[in-house]
N, CA, C and O atoms as CSV, one atom per row, in Angstrom:
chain,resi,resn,atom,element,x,y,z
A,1,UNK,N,N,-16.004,-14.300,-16.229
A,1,UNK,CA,C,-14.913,-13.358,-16.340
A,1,UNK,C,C,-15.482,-12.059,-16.916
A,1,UNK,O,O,-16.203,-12.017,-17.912
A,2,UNK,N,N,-15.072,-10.955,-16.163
A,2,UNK,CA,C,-15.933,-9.586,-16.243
A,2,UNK,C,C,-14.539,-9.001,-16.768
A,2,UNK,O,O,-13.512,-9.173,-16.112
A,3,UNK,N,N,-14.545,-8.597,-17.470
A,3,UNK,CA,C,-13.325,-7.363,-17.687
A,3,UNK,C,C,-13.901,-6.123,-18.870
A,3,UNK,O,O,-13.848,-6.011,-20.095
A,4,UNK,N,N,-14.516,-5.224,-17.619
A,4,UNK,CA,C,-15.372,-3.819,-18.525
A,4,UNK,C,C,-14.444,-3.096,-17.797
A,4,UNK,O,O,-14.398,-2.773,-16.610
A,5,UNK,N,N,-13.691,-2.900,-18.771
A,5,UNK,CA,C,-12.593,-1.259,-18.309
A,5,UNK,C,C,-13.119,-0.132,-18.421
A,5,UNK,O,O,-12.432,0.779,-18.884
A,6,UNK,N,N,-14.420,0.099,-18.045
A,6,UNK,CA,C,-14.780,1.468,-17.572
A,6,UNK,C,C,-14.697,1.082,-16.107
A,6,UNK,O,O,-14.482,2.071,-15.406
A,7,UNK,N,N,-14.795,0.024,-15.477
A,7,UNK,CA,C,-14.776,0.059,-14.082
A,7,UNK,C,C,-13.627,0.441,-13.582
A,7,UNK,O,O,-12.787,0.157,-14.436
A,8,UNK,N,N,-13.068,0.973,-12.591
A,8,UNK,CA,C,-11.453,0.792,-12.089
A,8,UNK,C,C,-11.347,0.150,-10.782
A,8,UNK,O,O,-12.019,0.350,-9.771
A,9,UNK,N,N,-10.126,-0.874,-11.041
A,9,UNK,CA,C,-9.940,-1.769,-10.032
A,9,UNK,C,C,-8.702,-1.200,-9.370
A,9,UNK,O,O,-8.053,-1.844,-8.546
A,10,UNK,N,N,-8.465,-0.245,-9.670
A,10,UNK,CA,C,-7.058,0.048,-8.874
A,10,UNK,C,C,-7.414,1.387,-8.094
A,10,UNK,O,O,-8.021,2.385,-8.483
A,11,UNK,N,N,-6.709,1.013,-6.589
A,11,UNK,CA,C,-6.778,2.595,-5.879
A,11,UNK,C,C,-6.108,3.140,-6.179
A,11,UNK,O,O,-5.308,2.606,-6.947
A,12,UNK,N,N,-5.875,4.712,-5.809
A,12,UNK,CA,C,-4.863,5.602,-5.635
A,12,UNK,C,C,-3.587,5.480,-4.920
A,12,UNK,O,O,-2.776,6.392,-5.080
A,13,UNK,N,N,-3.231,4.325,-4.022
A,13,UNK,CA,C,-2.205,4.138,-3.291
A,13,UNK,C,C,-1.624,3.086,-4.665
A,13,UNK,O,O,-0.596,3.442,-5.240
A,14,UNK,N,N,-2.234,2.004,-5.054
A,14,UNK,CA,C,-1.976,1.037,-5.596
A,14,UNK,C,C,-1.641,1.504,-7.055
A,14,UNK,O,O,-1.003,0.664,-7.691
A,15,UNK,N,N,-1.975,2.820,-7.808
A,15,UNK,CA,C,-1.498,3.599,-9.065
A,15,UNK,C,C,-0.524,4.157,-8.858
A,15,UNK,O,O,0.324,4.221,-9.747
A,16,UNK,N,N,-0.218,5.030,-7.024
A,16,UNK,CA,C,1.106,5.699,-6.967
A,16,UNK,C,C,2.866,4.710,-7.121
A,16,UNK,O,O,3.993,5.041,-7.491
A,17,UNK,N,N,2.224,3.392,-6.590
A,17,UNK,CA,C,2.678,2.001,-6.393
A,17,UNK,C,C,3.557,1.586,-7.779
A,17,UNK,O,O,4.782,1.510,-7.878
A,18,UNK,N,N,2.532,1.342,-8.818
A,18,UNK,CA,C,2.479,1.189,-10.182
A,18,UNK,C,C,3.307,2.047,-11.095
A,18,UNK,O,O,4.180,1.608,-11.844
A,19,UNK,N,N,2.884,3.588,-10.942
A,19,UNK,CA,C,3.363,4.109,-11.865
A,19,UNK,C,C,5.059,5.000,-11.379
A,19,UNK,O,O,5.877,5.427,-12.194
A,20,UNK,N,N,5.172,5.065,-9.950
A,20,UNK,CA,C,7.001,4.956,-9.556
A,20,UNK,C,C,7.646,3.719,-9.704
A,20,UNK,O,O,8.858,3.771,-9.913
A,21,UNK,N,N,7.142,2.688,-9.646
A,21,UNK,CA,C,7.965,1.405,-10.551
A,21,UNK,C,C,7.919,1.150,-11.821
A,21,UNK,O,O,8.808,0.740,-12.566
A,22,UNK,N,N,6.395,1.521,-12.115
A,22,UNK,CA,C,7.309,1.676,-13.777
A,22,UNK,C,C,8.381,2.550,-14.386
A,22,UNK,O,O,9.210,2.219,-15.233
A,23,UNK,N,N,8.240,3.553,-13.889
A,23,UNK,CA,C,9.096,4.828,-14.364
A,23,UNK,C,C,10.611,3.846,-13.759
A,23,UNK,O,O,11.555,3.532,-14.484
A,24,UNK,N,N,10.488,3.542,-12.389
A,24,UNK,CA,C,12.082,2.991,-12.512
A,24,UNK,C,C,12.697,2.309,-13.340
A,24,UNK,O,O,13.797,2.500,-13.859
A,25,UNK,N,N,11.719,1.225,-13.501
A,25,UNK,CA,C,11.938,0.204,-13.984
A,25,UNK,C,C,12.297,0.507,-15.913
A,25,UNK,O,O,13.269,-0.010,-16.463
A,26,UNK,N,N,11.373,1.342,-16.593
A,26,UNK,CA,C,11.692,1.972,-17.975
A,26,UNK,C,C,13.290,2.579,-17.965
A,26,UNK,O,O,14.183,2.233,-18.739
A,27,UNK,N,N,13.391,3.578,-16.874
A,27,UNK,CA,C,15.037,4.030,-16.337
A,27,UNK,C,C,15.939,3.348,-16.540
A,27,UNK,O,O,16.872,3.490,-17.331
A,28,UNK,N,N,15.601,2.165,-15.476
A,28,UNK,CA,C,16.951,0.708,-15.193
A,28,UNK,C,C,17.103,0.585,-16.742
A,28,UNK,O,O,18.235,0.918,-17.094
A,29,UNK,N,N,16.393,0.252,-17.640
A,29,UNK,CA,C,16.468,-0.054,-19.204
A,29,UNK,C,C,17.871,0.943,-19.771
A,29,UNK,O,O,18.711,0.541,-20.576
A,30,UNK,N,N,17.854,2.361,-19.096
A,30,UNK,CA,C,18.719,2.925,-19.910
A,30,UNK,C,C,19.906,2.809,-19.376
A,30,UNK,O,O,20.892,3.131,-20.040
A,31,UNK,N,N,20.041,2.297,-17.994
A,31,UNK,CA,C,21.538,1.775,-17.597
A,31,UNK,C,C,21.833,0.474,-17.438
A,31,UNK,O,O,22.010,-0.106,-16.367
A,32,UNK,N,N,21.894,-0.067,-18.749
A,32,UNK,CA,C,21.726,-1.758,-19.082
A,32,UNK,C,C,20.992,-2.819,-18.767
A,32,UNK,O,O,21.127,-3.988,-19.131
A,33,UNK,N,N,20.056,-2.239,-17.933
A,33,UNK,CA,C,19.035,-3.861,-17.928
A,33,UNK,C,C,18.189,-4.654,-19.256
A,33,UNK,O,O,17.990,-4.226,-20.394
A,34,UNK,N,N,18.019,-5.208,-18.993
A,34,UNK,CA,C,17.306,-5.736,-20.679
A,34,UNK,C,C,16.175,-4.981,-20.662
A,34,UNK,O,O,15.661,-4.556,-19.627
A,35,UNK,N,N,15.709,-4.769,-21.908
A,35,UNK,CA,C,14.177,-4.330,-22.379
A,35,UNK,C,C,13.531,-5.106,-21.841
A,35,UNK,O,O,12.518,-4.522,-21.455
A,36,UNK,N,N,13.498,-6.508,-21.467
A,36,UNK,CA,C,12.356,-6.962,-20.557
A,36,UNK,C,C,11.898,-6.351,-19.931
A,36,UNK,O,O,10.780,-5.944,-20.249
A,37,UNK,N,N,12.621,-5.847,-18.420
A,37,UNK,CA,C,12.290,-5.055,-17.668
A,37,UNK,C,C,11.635,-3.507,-18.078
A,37,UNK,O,O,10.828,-3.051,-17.268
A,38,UNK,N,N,11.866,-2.898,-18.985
A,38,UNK,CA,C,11.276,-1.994,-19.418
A,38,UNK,C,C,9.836,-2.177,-19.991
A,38,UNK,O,O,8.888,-1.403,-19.858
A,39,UNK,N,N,9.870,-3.179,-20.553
A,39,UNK,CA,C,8.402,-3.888,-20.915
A,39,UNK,C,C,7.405,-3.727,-19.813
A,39,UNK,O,O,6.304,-3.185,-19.911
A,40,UNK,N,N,7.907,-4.238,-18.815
A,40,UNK,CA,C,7.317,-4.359,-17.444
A,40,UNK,C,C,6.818,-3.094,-17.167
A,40,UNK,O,O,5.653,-2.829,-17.462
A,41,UNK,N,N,7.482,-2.345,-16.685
A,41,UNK,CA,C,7.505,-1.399,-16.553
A,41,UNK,C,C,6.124,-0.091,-17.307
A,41,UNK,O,O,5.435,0.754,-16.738
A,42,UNK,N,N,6.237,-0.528,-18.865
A,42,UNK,CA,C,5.172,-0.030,-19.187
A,42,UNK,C,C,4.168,-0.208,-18.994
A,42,UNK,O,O,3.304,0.658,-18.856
A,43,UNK,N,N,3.938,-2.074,-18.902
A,43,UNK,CA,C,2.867,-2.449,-18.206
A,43,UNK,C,C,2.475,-2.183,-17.405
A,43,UNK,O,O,1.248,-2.279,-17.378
A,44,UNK,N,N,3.228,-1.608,-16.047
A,44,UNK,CA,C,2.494,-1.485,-14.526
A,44,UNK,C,C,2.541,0.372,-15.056
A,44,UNK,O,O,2.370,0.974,-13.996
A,45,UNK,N,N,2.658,1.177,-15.932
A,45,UNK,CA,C,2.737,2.939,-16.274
A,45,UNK,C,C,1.274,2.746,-16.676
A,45,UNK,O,O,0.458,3.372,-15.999
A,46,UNK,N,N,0.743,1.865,-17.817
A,46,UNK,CA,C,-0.247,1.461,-18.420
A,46,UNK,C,C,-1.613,1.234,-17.295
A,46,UNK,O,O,-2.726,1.756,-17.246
A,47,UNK,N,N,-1.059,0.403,-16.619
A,47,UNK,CA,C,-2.375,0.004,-15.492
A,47,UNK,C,C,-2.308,1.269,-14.580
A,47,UNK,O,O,-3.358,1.847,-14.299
A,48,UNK,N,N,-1.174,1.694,-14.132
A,48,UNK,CA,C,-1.631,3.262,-13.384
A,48,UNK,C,C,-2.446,4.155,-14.139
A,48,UNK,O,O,-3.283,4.672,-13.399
A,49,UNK,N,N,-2.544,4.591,-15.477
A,49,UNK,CA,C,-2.974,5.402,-16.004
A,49,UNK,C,C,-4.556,5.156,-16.141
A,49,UNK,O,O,-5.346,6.003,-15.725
A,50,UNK,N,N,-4.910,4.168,-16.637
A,50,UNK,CA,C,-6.448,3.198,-16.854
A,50,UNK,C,C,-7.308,3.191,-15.363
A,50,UNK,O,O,-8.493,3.411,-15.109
A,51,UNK,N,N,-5.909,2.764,-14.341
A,51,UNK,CA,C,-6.874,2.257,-13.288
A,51,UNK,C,C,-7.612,1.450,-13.478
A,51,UNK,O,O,-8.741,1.476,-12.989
A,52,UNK,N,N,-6.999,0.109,-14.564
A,52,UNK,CA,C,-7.497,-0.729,-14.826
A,52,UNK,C,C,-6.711,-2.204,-14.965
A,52,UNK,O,O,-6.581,-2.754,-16.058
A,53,UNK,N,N,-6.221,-2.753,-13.755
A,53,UNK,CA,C,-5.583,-4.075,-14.493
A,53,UNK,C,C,-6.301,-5.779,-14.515
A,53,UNK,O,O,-6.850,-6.444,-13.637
A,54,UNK,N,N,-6.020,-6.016,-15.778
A,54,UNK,CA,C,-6.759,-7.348,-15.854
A,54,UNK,C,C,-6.625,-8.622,-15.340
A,54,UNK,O,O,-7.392,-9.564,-15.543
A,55,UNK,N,N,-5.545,-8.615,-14.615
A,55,UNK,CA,C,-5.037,-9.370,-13.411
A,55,UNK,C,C,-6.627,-9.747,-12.614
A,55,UNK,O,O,-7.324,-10.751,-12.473
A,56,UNK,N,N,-6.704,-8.025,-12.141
A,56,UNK,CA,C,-7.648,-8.095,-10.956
A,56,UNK,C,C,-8.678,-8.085,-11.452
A,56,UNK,O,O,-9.402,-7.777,-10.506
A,57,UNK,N,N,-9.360,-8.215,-12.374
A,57,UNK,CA,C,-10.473,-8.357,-13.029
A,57,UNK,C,C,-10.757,-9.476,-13.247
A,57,UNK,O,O,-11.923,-9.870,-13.272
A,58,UNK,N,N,-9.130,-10.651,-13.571
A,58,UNK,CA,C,-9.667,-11.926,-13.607
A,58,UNK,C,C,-9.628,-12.662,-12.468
A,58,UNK,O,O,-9.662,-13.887,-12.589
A,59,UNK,N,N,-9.561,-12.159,-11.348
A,59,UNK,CA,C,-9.817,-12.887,-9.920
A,59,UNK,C,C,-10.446,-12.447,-9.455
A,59,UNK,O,O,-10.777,-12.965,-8.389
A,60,UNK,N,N,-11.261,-10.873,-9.954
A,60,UNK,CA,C,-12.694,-10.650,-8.900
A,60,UNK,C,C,-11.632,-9.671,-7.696
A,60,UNK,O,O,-11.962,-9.664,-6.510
A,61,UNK,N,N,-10.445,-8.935,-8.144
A,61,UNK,CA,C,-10.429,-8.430,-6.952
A,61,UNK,C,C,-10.163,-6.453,-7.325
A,61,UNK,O,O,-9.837,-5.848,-8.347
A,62,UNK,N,N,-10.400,-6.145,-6.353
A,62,UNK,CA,C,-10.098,-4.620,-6.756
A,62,UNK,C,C,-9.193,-4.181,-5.460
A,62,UNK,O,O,-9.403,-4.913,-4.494
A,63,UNK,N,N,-8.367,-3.288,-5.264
A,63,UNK,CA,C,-7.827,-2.211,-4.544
A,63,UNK,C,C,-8.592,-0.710,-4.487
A,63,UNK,O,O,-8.448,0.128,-3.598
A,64,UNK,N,N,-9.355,-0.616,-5.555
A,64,UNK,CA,C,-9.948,0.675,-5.009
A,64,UNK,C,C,-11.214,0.878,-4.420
A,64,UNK,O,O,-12.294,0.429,-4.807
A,65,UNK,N,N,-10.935,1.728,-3.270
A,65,UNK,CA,C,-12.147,1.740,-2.211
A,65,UNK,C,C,-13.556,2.384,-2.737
A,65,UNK,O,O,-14.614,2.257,-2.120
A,66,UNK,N,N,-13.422,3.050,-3.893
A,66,UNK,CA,C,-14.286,3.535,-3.821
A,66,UNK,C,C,-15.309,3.145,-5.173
A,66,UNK,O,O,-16.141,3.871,-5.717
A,67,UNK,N,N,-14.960,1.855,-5.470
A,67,UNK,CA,C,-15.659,1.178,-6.454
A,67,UNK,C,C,-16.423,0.127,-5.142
A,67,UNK,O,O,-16.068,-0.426,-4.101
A,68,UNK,N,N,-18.053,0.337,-6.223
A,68,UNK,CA,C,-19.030,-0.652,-5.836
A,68,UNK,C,C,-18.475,-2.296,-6.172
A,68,UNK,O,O,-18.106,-2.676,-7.283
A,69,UNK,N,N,-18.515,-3.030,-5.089
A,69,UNK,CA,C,-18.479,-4.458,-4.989
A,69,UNK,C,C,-18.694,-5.374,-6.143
A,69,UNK,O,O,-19.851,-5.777,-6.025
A,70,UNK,N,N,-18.024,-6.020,-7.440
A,70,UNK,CA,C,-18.104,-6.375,-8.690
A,70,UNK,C,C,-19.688,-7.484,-8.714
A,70,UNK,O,O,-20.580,-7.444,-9.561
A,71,UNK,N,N,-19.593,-8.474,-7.388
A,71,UNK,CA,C,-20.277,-9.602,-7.756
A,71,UNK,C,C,-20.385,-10.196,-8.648
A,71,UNK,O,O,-20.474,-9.587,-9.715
A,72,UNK,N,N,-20.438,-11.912,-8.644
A,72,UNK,CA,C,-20.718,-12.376,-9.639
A,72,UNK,C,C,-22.438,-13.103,-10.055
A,72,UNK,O,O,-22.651,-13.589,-11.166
């Protein structure tokens, strides 16, 4: 298990993805959904910003094209 967050595993389609659902999802919070969902939400604002989620780090996978191949 590799997880060096200087690498980024996330593309640019897959951050634009991330960080308009989080923003909804923080929103929905202010017209009654539970803070769960807002939680969420920061989480996927968080991984847009890093270009880093540990999801895909712990399965070896990336979305962004323009990172070299991780290997193990």
């Amino acid at each position: 298990m590799n997880f060096d967050f200087t690498k980024h595993n996330v593309g640019n389609i897959d951050r634009l993805i991330r960080a308009a659902l989080g923003v909804l999802l923080i929103a929905s919070v202010f017209f009654g959904s539970s803070w769960v969902i807002g939680l969420i939400g920061a989480v996927l604002l968080g991984t847009a910003y890093f270009r880093f989620c540990p999801a895909y780090a712990l399965f070896d996978f990336s979305s962004n094209k323009d990172a070299a191949p991780t290997g193990k």
